[in-house]
N, C-alpha and C positions, 0 to 999 in steps of 0.2 A: 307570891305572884311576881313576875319578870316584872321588870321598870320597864317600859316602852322608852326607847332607843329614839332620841331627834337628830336628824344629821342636816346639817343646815348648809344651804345650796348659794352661790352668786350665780344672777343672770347679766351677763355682756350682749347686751344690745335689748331693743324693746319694740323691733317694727312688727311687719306683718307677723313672723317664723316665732318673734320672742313675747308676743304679744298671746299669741296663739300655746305655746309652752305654758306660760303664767298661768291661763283662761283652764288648761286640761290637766294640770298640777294641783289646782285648787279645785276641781271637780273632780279630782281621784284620792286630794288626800284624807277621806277616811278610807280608805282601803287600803293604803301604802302598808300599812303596818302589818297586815296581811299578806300583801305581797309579795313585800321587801323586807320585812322586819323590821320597821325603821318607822314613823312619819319623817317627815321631810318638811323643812323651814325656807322658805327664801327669808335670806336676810340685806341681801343688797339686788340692784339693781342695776347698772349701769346706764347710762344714759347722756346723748350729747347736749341735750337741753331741759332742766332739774325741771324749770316750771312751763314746760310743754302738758297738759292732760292728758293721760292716757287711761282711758276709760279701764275700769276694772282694777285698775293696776294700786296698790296702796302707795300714794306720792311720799311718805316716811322712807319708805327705801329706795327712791330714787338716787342717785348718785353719778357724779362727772367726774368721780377721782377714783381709778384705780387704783391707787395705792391703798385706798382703804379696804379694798379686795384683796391685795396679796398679802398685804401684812396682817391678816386678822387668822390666827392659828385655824380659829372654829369651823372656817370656811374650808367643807372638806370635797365638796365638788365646783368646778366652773364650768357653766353652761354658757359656749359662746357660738351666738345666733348675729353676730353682725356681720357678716361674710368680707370679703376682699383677703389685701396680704397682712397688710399692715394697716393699724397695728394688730390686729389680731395673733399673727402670728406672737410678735415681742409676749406680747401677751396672756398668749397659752404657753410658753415655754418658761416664762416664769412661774404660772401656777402650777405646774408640772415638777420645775425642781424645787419648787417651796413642797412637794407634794401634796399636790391638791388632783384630783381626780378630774379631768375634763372630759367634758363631750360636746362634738362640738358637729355642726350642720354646715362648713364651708368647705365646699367641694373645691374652689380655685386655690385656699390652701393646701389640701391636701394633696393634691392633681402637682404640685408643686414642690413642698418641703413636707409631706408624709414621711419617708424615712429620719428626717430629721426629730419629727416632733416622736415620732412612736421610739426611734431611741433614748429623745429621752423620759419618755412616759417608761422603759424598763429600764434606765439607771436608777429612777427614783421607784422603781414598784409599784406603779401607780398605772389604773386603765385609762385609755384614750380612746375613745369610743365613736365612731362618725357613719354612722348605720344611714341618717338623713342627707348624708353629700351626694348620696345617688339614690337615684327615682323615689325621691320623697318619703311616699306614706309605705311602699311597696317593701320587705325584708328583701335584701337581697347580701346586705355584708355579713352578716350574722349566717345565713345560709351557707355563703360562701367556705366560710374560715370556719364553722362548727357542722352544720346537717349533712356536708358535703364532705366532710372533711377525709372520708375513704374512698374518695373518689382519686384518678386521675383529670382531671378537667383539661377539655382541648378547645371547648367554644365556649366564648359568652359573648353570643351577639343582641343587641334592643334597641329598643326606641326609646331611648331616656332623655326626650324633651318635645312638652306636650305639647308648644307652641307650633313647633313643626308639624308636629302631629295632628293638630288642630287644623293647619294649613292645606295642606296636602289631602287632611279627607275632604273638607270642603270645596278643592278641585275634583277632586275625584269622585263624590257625590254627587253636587251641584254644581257642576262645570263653573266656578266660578275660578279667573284668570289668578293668578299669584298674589296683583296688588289688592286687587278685592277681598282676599282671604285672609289676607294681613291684617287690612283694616279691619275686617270682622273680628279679628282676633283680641287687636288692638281695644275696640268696642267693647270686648266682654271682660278683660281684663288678664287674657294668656298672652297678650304680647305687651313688653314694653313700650314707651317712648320712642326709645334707641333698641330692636330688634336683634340688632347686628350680633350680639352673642349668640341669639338663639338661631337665625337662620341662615350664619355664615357656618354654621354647626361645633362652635368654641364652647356653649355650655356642654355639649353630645361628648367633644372630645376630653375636657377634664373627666367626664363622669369615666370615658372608657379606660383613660390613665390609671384608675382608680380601681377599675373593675381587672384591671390585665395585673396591675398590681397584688390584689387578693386573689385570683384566681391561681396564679401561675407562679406564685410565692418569689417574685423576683421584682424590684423599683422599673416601673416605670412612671415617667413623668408627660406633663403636658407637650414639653418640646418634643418626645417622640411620638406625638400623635398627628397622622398629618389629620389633615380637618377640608371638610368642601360642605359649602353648604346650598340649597332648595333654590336660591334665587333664581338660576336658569332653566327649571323645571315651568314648560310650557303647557297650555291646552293640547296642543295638538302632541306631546310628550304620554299626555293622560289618555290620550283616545289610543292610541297604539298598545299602553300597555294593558287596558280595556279589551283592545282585538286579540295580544298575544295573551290573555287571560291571566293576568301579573296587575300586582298593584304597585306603587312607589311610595318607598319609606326611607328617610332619614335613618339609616343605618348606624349604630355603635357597636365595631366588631373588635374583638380580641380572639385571636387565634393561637396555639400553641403548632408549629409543624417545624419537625426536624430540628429541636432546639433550640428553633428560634423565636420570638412572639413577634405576630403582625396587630399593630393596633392604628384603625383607624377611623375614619365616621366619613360619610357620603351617601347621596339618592341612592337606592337601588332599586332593580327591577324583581321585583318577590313575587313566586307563583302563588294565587292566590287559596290555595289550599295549603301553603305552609300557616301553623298557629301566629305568627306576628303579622299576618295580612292583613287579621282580621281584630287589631287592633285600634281603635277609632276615636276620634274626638283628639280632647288632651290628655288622654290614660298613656301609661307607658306601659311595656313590658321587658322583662328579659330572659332569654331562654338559649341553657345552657345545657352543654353535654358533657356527661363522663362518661367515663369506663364501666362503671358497673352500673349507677343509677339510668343512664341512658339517658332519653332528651326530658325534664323537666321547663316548664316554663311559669314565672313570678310576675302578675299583673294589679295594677290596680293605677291609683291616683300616684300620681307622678311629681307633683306639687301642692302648694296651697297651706292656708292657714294649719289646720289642723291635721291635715295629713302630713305635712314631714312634721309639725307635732309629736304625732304622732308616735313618729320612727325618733326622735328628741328623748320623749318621755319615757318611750319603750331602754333607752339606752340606760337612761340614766337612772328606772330602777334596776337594769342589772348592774351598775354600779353599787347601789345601794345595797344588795344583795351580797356582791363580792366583797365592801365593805365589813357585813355582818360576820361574814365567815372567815374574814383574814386571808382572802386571795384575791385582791388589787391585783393587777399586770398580769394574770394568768393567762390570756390570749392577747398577745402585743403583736409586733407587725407581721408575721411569721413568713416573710422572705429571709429566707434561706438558701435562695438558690441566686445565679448570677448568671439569669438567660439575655442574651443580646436580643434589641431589638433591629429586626429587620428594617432595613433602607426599605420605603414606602416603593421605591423604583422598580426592585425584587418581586415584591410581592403578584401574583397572577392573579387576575380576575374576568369573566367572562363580559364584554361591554355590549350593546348599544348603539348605534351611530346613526342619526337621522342627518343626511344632504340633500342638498339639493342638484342636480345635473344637466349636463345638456343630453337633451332626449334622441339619442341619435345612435345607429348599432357600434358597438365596441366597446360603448364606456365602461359598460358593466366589468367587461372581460379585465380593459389597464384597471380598474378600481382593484380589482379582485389581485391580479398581478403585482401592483403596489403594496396591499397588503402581505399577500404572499413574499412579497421581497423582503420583508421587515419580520417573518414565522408569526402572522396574523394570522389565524386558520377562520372561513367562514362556517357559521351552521347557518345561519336563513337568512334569505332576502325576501324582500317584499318593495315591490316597486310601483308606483299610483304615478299616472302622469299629472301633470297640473292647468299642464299650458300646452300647444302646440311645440313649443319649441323646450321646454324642462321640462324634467320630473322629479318628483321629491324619490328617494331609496333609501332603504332604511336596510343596515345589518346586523346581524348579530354574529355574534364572534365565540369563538371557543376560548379555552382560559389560556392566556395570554399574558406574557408578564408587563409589569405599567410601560417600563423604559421604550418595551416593542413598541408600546401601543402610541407611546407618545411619539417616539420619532416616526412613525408608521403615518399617522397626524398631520405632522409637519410636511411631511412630503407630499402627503394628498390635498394639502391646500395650494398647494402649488400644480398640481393637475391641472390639465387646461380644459379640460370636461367639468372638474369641481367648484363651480359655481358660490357654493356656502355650505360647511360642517354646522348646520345647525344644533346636533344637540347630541353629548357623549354621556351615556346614562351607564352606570356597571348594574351586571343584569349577577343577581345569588348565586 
């Protein structure tokens, strides 16, 4: 009879993510050995305060010292759940070339020095695994890099961050104003303290860094993504896209065209018969297109304890696995190519424009003209008087490259009809 195989694991960090890991590790390992061929041991823990309690957790492998992690041979994977750069990063780059197998859940590392860390998780042979750095519980890296992998890939557009997501339906459902939906969110525990990551759209953009990265086999990083986030989305933004029969989503788009990749995150105006409209709550999705498989889309839980768990646990018994059979590093970063990203300027998009005007014959006509000067092409207007003397007019635009649209902007603030550009929304 075989000896059942223990490969014994360190966890780096222990909040909500690693608390949840430990919780679904020790409810799955009689089955490990079945799964992965292996059970699986934590034998340390890390942690910034040894006699903090943490419920479940066995306080014998708590630990403040690192170094009892890297220099211990036995330690053949590291599971690191404390997010940021540092030290994290120091941190995985030494378990890597002590060769130790990582997997780890931090999107703002990766979104940042992934090429770094996945070169050297193939110097040293060893996987690096981060399926949980983007939308949580949901498959979407492992898809990318293996189910897909005959594919050509030219979109992967989602909603991967639930907070926004949470916001925005509760305007949109319940006409509640932006700060109300906040708070609401805030209330049940989708928004932090400090928001500001999630609704200036900085977490959307590392996950897109990420996803343009696996998708299009070429680095890119956080600094190429530009980012805009929800806060200027109004009620009367939602009732428009209500009338033009569109909803608005916090968008994370990666694009492949002519070479080049466009990655960015911003509102958009989505007809409500595309599959991401009808994405709701704090669920994320993301739905991408090849060449051969055509449009697929991956939904579910986007965060939370046990869903990136989950995508944690899922990693690291393929680790376990690859272990068994003697193929560590088999799938590492597989950019192979060296596509430039597009200047955000470049890129075209159909926009949106809610102003206000003085209600009097001709406006329309210089609005329209101004545009036209700057190659803004209209498709609709819709015009609602307010007052005797303004009206609100709202347009929509054909695809349009940013720079037009921006100096296009500029000018029309300075119109002497244009009263207030209240709200520039990019429509899919």
């Amino acid at each position: 009879m075989k000896t059942q195989k223990t490969i014994r694991a360190a966890l780096l960090g222990c909040g909500t993510v690693g608390g949840g890991v430990y919780k679904l590790l020790d409810r799955r390992k009689e089955e490990l050995a079945d799964k992965a061929g292996a059970s699986l041991e934590i034998s340390a823990v890390l942690v910034h305060n040894v006699n903090k309690k943490r419920e479940g957790v066995d306080p014998s492998l708590l630990t403040d010292d690192f170094e009892r992690i890297a220099n211990d041979p036995s330690i053949d994977i590291v599971i690191e759940v404390m997010g940021g750069i540092e030290p994290a990063r120091t941190m995985i780059l030494r378990s890597l070339r002590a060769g130790k197998n990582v997997v780890t859940a931090n999107k703002d590392l990766i979104a940042v020095h992934g090429s770094e860390l996945l070169s050297a998780a193939r110097e040293n042979k060893v996987d690096l695994l981060f399926e949980a750095a983007v939308a949580g519980g949901i498959p979407i890296i492992r898809p990318l890099k293996q189910c897909l992998a005959g594919n050509e890939l030219s979109d992967v557009v989602g909603i991967v961050n639930g907070t926004t997501n949470y916001i925005l339906t509760k305007m949109f459902e319940e006409n509640m104003d932006f700060d109300a939906a906040l708070e609401k969110a805030k209330e049940l525990g989708y928004a932090e303290a400090d928001p500001t990551a999630d609704i200036e759209g900085l977490d959307a953009g590392r996950k897109v860094a990420i996803l343009a990265s696996t998708a299009f086999h070429s680095p890119v990083v956080f600094d190429d993504v530009y980012t805009e986030g929800i806060t200027k989305i109004s009620s009367s933004d939602i009732k428009y896209a209500k009338e033009f029969d569109c909803v608005i989503k916090l968008l994370g788009i990666a694009r492949e065209r002519q070479e080049q990749i466009e990655a960015y995150v911003c509102p958009m105006l989505l007809p409500a018969d595309h599959p991401l409209a009808t994405v709701r709550g704090s669920f994320n999705a993301v739905f991408v297109h090849g060449d051969a498989v055509d449009d697929v889309m991956f939904y579910g839980r986007g965060a939370g304890e046990f869903p990136t768990a989950s995508a944690v646990v899922g990693d690291v018994i393929d680790v376990m696995r690859n272990m068994e059979y003697g193929c560590t590093g088999r799938i590492g970063c597989g950019c192979y190519r060296s596509v430039p990203v597009k200047q955000f300027r470049d890129v075209k998009n159909k926009f949106f424009i809610r102003m206000q005007v003085i209600n009097r014959p001709g406006v329309l006509a210089a609005i329209a003209g101004e545009l036209g000067r700057h190659k803004v092409s209209i498709s609709k207007v819709v015009q609602k008087v307010i007052t005797k003397g303004s009206a609100e007019l709202v347009i929509v635009t054909e695809d349009v490259k940013e720079y037009h649209m921006s100096e296009a902007l500029e000018d029309l603030k300075e119109l002497e009809p244009v009263q207030e550009i209240s709200s520039v929304i990019r429509s899919y």
